[in-house]
Every structure is written in structure tokens, then in C-alpha cells.
MITOR-388408 format. One record per residue (C-alpha): x negated, y, z negated; residue in three letters; residue number from 1. Coordinates in nm, 3 decimals. Layout:
<pake <X,Y,Z>,"ALA",NUM>;
...
This chain:
<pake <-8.679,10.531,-11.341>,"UNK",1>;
<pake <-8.821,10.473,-10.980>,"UNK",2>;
<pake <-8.799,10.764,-10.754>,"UNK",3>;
<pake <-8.763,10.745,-10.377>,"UNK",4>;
<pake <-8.897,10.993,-10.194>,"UNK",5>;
<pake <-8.920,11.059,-9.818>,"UNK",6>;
<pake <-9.198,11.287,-9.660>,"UNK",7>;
<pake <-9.155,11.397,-9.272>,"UNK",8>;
<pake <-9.485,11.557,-9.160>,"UNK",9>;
<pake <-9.433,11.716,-8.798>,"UNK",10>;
<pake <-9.718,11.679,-8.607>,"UNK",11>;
<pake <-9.842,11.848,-8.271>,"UNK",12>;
<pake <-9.933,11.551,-8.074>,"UNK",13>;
<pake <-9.918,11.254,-7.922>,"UNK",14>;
<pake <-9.836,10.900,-8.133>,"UNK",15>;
<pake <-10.144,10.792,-7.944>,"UNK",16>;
<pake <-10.384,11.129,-8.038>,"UNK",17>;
<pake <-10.236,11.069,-8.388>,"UNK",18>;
<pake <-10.417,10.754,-8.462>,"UNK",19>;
<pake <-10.712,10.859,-8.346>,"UNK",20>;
<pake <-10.659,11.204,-8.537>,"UNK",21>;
<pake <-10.587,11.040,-8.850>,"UNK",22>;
<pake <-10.902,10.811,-8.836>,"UNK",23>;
<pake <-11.117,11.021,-8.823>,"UNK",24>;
<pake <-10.952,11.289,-9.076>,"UNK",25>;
<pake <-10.947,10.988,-9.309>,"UNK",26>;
<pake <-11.335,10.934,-9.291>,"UNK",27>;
<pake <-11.422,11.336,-9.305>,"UNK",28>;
<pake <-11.208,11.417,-9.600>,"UNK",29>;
<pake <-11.404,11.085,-9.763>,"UNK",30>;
<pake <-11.718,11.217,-9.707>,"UNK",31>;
<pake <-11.616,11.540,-9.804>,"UNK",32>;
<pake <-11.486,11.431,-10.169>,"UNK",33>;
<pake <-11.722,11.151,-10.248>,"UNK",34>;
<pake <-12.056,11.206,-10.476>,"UNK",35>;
<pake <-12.238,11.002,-10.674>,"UNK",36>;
<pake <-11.994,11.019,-10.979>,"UNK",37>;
<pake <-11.663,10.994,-10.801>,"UNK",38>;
<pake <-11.461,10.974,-10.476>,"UNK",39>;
<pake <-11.377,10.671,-10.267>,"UNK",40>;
<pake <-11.509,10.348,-10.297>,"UNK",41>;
<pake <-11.431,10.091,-9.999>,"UNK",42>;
<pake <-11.470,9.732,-10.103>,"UNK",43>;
<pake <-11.291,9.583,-9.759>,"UNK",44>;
<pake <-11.237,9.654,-9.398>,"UNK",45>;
<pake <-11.128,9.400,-9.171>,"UNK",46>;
<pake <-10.862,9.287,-8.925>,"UNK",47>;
<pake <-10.478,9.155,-9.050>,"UNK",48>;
<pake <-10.179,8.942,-8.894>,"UNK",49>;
<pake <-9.886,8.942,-9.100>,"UNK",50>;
<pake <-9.497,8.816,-8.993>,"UNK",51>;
<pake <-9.381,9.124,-9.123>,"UNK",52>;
<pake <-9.620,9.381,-8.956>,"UNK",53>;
<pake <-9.801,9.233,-8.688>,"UNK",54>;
<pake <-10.162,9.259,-8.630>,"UNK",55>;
<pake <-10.377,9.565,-8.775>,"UNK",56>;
<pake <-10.672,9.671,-9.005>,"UNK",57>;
<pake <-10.656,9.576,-9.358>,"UNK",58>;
<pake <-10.859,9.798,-9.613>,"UNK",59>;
<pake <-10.915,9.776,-10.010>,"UNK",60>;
<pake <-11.079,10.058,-10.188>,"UNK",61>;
<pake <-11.152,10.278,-10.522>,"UNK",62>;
<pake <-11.078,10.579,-10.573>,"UNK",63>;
<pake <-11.257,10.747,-10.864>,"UNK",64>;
<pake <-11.039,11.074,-10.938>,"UNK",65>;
<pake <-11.213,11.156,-11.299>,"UNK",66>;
<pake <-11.193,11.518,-11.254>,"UNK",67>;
<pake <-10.898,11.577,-11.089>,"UNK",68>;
<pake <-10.705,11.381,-11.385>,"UNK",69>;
<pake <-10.392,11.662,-11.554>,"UNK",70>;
<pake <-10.495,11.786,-11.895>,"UNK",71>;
<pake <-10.213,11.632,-12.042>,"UNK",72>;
<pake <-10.284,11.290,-11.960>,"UNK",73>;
<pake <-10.668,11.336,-12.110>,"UNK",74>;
<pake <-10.487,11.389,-12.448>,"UNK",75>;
<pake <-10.429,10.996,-12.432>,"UNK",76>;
<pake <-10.553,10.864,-12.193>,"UNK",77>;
<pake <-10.950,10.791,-12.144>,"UNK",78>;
<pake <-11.175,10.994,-11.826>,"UNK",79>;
<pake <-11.148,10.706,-11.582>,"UNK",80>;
<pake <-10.759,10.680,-11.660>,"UNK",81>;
<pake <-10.728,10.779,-11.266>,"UNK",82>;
<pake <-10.923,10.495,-11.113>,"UNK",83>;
<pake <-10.683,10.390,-10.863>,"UNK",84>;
<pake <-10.681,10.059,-10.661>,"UNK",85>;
<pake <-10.524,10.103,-10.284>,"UNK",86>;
<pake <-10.464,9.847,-10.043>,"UNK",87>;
<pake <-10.335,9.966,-9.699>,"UNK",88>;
<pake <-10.183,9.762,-9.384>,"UNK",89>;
<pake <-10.257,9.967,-9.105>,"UNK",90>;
<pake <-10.037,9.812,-8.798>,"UNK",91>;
<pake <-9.980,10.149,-8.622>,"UNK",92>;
<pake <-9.718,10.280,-8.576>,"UNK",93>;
<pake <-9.635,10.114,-8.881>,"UNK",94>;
<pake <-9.803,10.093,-9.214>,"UNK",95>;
<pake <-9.790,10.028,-9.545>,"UNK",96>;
<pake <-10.034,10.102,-9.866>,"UNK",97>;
<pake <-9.978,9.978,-10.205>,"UNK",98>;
<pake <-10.187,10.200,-10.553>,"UNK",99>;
<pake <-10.199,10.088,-10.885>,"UNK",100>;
<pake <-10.380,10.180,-11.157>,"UNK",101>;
<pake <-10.593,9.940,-11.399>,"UNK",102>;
<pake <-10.493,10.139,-11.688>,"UNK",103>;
<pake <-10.191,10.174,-11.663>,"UNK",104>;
<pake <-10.086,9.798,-11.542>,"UNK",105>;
<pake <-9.689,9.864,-11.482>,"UNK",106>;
<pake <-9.739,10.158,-11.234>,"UNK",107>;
<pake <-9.691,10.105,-10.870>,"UNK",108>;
<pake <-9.721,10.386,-10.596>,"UNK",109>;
<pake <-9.597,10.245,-10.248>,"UNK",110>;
<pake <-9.572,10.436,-9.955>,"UNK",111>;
<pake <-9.444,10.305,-9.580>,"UNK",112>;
<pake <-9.515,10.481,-9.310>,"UNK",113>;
<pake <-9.320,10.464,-8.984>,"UNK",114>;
<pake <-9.467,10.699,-8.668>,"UNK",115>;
<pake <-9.231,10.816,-8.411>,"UNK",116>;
<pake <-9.270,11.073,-8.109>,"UNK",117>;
<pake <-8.951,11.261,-8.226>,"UNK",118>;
<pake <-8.968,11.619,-8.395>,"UNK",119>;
<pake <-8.840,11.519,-8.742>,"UNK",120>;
<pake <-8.445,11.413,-8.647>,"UNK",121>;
<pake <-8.417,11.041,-8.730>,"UNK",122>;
<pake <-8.259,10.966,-9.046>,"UNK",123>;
<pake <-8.301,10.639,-9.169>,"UNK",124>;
<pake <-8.641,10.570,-8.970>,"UNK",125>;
<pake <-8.715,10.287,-9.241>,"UNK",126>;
<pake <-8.389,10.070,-9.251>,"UNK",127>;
<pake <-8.283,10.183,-9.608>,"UNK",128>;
<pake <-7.951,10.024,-9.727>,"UNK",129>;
<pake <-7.709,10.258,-9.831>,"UNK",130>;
<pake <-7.758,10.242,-10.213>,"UNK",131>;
<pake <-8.183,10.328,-10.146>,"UNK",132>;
<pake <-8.020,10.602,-9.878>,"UNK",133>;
<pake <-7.831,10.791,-10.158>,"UNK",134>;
<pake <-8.109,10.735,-10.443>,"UNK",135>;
<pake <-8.360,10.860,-10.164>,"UNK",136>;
<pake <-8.478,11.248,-10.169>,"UNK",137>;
<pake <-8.611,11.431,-9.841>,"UNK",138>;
<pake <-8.840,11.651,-9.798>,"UNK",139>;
<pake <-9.014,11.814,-9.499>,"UNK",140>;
<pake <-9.333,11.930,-9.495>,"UNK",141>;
<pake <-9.505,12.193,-9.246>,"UNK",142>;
<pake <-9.845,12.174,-9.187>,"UNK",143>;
<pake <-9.808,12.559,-9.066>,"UNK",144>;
<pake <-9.700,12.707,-9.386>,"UNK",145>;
<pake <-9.895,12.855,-9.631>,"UNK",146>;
<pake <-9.742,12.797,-9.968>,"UNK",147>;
<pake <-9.971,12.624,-10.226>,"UNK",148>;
<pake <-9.922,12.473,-10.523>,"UNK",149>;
<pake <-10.197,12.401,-10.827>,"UNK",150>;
<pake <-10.234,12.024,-10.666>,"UNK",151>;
<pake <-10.291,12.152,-10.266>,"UNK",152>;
<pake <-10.564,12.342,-10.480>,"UNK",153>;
<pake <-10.681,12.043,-10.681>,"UNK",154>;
<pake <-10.669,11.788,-10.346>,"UNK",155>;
<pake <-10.848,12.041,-10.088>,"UNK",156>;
<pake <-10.915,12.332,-9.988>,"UNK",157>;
<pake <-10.766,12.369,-9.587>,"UNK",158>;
<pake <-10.685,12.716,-9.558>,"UNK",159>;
<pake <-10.663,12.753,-9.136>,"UNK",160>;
<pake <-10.392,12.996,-9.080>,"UNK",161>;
<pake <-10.196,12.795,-8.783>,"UNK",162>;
<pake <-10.023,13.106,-8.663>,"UNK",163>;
<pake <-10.326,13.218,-8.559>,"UNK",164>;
<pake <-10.508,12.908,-8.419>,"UNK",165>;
<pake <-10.558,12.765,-8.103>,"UNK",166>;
<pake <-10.741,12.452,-8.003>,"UNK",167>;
<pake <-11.011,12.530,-7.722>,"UNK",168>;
<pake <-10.992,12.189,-7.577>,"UNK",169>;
<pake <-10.573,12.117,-7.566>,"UNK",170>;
<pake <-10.474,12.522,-7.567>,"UNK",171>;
<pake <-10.258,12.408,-7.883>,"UNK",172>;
<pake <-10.164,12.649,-8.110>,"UNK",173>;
<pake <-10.039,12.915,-8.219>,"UNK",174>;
<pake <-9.786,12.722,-8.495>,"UNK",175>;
<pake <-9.528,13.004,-8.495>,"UNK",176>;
<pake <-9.190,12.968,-8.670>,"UNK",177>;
<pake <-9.001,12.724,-8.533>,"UNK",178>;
<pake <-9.294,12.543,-8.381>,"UNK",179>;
<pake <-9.139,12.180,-8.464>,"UNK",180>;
<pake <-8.854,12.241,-8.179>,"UNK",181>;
<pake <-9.040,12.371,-7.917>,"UNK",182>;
<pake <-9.408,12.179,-7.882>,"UNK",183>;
<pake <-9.476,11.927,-7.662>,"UNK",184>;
<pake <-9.595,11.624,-7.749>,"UNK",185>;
<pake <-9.476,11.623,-8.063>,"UNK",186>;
<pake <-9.467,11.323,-8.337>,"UNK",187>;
<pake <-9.389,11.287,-8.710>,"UNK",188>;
<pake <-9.518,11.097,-8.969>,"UNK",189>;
<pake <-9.254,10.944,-9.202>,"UNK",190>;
<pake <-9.377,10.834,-9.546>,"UNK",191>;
<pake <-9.145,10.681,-9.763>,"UNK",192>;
<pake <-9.275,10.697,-10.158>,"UNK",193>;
<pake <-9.156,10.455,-10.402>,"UNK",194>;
<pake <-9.280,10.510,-10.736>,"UNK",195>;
<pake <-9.208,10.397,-11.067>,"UNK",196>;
<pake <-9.393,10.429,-11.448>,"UNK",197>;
<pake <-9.196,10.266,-11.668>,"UNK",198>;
<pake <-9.369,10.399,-11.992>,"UNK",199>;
<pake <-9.133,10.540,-12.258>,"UNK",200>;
<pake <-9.226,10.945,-12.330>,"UNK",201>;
<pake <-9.404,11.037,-12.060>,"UNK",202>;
<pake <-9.316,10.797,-11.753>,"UNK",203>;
<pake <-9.104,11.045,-11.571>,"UNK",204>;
<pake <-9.390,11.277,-11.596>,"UNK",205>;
<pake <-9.674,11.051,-11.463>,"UNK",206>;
<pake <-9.422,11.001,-11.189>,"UNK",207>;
<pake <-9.353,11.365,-11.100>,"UNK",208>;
<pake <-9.716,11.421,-11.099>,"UNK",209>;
<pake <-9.811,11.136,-10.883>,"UNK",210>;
<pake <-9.564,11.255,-10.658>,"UNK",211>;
<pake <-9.692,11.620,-10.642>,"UNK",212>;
<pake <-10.052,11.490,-10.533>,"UNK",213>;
<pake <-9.939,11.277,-10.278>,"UNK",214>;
<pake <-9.721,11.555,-10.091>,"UNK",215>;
<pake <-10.021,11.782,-10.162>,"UNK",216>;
<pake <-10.243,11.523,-9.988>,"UNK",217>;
<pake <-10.000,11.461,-9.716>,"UNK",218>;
<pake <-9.972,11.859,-9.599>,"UNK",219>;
<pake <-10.395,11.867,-9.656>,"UNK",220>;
<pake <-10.460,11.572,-9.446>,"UNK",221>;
<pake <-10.256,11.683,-9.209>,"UNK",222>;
<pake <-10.336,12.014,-9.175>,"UNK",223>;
<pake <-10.699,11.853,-9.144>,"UNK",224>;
<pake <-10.538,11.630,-8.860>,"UNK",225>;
<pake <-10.461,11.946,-8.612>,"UNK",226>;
<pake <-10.790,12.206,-8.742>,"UNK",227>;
<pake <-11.036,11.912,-8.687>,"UNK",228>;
<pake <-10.882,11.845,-8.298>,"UNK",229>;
<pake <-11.103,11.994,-8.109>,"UNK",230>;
<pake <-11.341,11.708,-8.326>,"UNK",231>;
<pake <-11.232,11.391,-8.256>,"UNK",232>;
<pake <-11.020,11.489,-7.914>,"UNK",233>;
<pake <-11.113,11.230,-7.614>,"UNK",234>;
<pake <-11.267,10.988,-7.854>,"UNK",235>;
<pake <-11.184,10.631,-7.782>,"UNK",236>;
<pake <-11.081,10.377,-8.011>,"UNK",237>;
<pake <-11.406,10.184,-7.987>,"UNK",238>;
<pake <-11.598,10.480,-8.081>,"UNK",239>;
<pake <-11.351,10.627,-8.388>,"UNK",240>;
<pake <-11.402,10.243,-8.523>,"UNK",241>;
<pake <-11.817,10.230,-8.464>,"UNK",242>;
<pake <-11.748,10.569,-8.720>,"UNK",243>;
<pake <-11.546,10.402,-8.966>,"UNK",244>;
<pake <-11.768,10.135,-9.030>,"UNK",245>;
<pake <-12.088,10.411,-9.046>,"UNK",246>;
<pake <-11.878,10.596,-9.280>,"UNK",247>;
<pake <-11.775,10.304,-9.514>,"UNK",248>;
<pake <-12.166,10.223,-9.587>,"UNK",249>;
<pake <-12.225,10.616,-9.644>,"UNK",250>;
<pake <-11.962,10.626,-9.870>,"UNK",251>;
<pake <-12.087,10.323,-10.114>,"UNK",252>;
<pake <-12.425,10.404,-10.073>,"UNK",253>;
<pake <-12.280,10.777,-10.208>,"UNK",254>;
<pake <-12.145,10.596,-10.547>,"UNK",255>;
<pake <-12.478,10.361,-10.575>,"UNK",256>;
<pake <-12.239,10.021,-10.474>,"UNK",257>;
<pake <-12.444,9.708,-10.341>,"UNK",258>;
<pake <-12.294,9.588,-9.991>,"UNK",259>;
<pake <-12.341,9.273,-9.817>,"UNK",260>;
<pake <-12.259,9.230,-9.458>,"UNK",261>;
<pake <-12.146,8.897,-9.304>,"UNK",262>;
<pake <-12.378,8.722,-9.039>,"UNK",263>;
<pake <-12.251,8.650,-8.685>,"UNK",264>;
<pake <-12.266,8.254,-8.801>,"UNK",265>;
<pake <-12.105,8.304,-9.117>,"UNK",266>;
<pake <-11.815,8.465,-8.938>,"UNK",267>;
<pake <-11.783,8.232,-8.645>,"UNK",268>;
<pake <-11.787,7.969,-8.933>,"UNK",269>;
<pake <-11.434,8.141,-9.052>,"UNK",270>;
<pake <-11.301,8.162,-8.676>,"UNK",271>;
<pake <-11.325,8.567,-8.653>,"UNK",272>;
<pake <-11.557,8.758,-8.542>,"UNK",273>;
<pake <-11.389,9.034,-8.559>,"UNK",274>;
<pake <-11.429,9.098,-8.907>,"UNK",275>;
<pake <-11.837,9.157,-8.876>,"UNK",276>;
<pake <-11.766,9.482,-9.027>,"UNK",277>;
<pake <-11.582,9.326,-9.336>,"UNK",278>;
<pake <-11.727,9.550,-9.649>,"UNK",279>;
<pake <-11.742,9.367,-9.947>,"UNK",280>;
<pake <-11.908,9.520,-10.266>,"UNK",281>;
<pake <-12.141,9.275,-10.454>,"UNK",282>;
<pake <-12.068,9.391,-10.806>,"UNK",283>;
<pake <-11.617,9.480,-10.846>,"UNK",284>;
<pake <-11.490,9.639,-11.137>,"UNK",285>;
């Protein structure tokens, strides 16, 4: 049965700081997770123009998630059941990333992402009709809280208490009750899940749990978003990308993956330039 499921992460910020914020939390939490046996594997990186979206960055990666795999799924399912294919269209404010799974061909993960400088009010931010309104389920999540589940323990380890933090270079913070209604700027994240595993006997399972990691990885990431300000605040957009591309080398060179990078000729030859950063790995799966 597919399961529609709608995230609103509240964030302390402007739309503007956000993309810069979630960058560079992106590339940290990356680094932080990837070894030589597992983590995130980035086979592309390079500019998009689509009807539907517009103009953005286009990325294709790995991720190897051996480890953090449920016991119950090992009972039948082989180590590397949790290699998971992504593909993400990043045209901020609006984006959309697509997972599936190799071994398990018939499960798709979507999530779209709409960004809006509200607090968390606007109801239907994605355009749903009204059948996909009443199958959909919302859910809020506060980056200041400090509930925890087993997978916020399996997908990181934040543990900032926000009620007692404040950013030296903005002066943000505290994130006292109530905080949504009364910060300024303020913008929220809304991530609209679709997933479905259509496997008799354990399907609705695999679907649950999917769902718990992502809205464990949502409040972590996001968490990492506002402790790691005082990090990437005042970078520029030129400088947060120079980063990205540093950081997508690091991270293949982490898992042992051959690269090749495009000469200036060979990318004139296909009329942009602007994908000299395009990472391609030598070798797929």
C-alpha cells in the first residue's frame, strides 16, 4: 500500500541562509558517515534544466548502509540489501529526489521538497488533489526537541540542547517552547514522502521502516543545519560549491572509487562548461 507522508521541518532562518546551510550540512554529515566500507558514493554532479523544475544541480549517488540494515531484514535479505540508488533535482526552493533499491526492484522512496519563508501554516504547499490530501499524513518535526527514537540513534548522533544554544555570529538561539511563532526569519522545509513496497508479508514493514529513517534523518540534518551556523554563516554560493566538488572526490577516494574528470575541450565539445565538475565513477555497480 503506498503511504503519503508529509514532513514540516521549522527552521530558524532565512530561505536564502537555508541553501547555503543545507549544502554544507549535506557534505559534513558525508564525510562524517563515509569509510572505506560504507557511506556515500557520488557518481554525478552537474547542472539541470527541466520544464517541470527549472534550472538546478542534478546529483546521482550510492549509499552503502550495510550496518545500519534492521535485524529483521538480515534474516532474508543479504548484507548489501541497503545499497540504495538516489537521484536528486535540486532547483531550490524546489526539489525533488527519487531512492530505489537494486534488491529490491519494486521499491520506490520519493520525496518533494517545497521551501517557504512561512513558520509551518500552509497546507497544501505541494498542490495535492483532494483524494492524495485525505490519504496524506502530517507530521511536524522540531529540531528543538529532544525525543529520540532507536533510528535518530542509528542515523546520528546530534545531541545540542537548543534551549540552551546561541549562535555567536547571528545571536540565534535559545529554541524555547514555542520558538516556531516567534523567530524571525523563519522558513520550513516541506518534504512530501511517497513510498511504496509492494512485497506480500513484509511490505508494510519495509515501508514503516523506511519511513522512520527518513524522519530520523530529516530532524538530524536539521538539527545539524542550525548547530553548524556559526560554520558555514557568510559563505557565498561560489565558495559552498568550490566545497562540494572537494568533498565529492574525498568521499570516493574514502570508498577506493576511480574518478575521471572532464577536460575544458571535452566540455565545450558538449556546449557546457558548467558541468567541469561532473563526477563520474569509472567502474558502476
Amino acid at each position: 500500500m503506498v503511504q503519503i507522508r508529509e514532513f514540516r521541518i521549522v527552521m530558524p532562518m532565512s530561505l536564502d541562509e537555508y541553501q547555503i546551510a543545507q549544502m554544507y550540512m549535506v557534505m559534513k554529515m558525508q564525510q562524517q558517515n563515509t569509510t572505506s566500507n560504507e557511506g556515500v558514493e557520488v557518481l554525478e554532479n552537474r547542472p539541470f534544466e527541466d520544464e517541470v523544475l527549472g534550472k538546478g544541480q542534478y546529483t546521482s549517488k550510492f549509499y552503502h548502509l550495510q550496518s545500519k540494515a534492521p535485524a529483521w531484514l538480515t534474516t532474508f535479505a543479504p548484507s548489501d540489501a541497503l545499497l540504495m540508488q538516489e537521484e536528486a533535482w535540486n532547483a531550490y526552493p524546489r526539489c525533488k529526489t527519487v531512492i530505489k533499491c537494486p534488491y529490491f526492484t519494486r521499491f520506490s522512496l520519493t520525496i518533494e521538497t517545497v521551501h517557504k519563508a512561512d513558520n509551518g501554516c500552509s497546507e497544501n504547499v505541494h498542490g495535492l488533489s483532494k483524494d492524495l490530501l485525505a490519504a496524506r499524513q502530517v507530521e511536524i518535526i522540531d529540531i528543538a526537541s529532544a525525543a529520540r527514537d532507536y533510528w535518530s540513534y542509528v542515523v546520528g548522533s546530534n545531541n545540542m540542547d537548543f534551549t540552551k544554544f546561541r549562535s555567536l555570529k547571528t545571536g540565534r538561539g535559545p529554541l524555547l517552547e514555542g520558538w516556531q511563532d516567534r523567530c524571525d526569519p523563519v522558513m520550513t522545509a516541506y518534504k512530501l514522502v511517497t513510498i511504496d513496497a509492494p512485497y506480500w508479508g513484509f511490505g508494510y514493514r519495509l515501508e514503516q521502516t523506511f519511513l522512520a529513517g527518513e524522519r530520523a534523518l530529516f530532524l538530524e540534518s536539521h538539527a545539524n543545519c542550525f548547530a553548524w551556523i556559526d560554520e558555514w554563516f557568510g559563505m557565498t554560493m561560489e565558495q559552498i560549491r568550490e566545497l562540494e566538488r572537494q568533498s565529492d572526490f574525498s568521499l570516493n577516494k574514502k570508498l577506493g572509487k576511480e574518478l575521471l574528470v572532464a577536460s575544458d575541450e571535452e566540455l565545450e565539445e558538449r556546449g557546457s562548461i558548467e558541468s567541469k565538475w561532473s563526477v563520474r565513477q569509472s567502474n558502476r555497480l
